[in-house]
N, C-alpha and C positions, 0 to 999 in steps of 0.2 A: 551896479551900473558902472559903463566903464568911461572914460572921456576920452573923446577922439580929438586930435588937435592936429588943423591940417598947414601943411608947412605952404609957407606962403615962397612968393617968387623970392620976395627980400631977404628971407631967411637962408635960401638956397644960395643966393647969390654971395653971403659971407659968408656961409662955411665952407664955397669955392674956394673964396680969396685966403684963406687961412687954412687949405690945402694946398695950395701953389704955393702959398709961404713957407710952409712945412717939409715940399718936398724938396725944393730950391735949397733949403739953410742942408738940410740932409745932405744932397746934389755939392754943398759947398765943404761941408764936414768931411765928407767923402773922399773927397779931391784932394782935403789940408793931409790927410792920415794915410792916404796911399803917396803923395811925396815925402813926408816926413818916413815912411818904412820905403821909398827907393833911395832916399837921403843914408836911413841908418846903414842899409844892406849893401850898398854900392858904395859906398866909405871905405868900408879893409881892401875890394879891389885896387881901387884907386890907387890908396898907398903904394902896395904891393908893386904895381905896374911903374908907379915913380921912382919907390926903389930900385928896383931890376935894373931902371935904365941909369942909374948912377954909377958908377965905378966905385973898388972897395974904398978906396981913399975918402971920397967924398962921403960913403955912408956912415965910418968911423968916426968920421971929424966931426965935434959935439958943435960946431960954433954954428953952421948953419941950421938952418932949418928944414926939417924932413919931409916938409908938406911943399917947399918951392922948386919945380921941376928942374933939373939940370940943364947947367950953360953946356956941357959937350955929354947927350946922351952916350951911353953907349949899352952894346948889347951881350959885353962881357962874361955877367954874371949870367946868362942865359944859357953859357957854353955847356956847363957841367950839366942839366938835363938833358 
């Protein structure tokens, strides 16, 4: 003998709610891990691009900071390619 057990409206109606929950937190993970890899991937560009536009002086000189864009860009270092 087998038991049949028939699913009622109420029952239907939470495992809705906690399919919307599940896809939403997914929806939300999703979102956190694709910025976090355009965060890691688009980082060395960055650099690279703020470097360029500094002159050799400025990139030599340990006192500043490599990540603060230059007060007089220039496009020096760009000549040689």
């Amino acid at each position: 003998m087998t038991s049949v057990t028939a699913d009622t409206p109420r029952a239907i109606a939470v495992q809705g709610g906690s399919l919307r929950r599940n896809r939403r937190w997914s929806l939300i993970m999703s979102y956190v891990f694709l910025v976090l890899f355009a965060l890691f991937f688009l980082t060395p560009p960055v650099y690279q691009l703020g470097t360029a536009s500094k002159s050799s002086s400025e990139i030599s000189m340990q006192q500043s900071n490599p990540w603060l864009p230059s007060l007089h860009p220039t496009l020096e270092n760009l000549d040689t390619l």
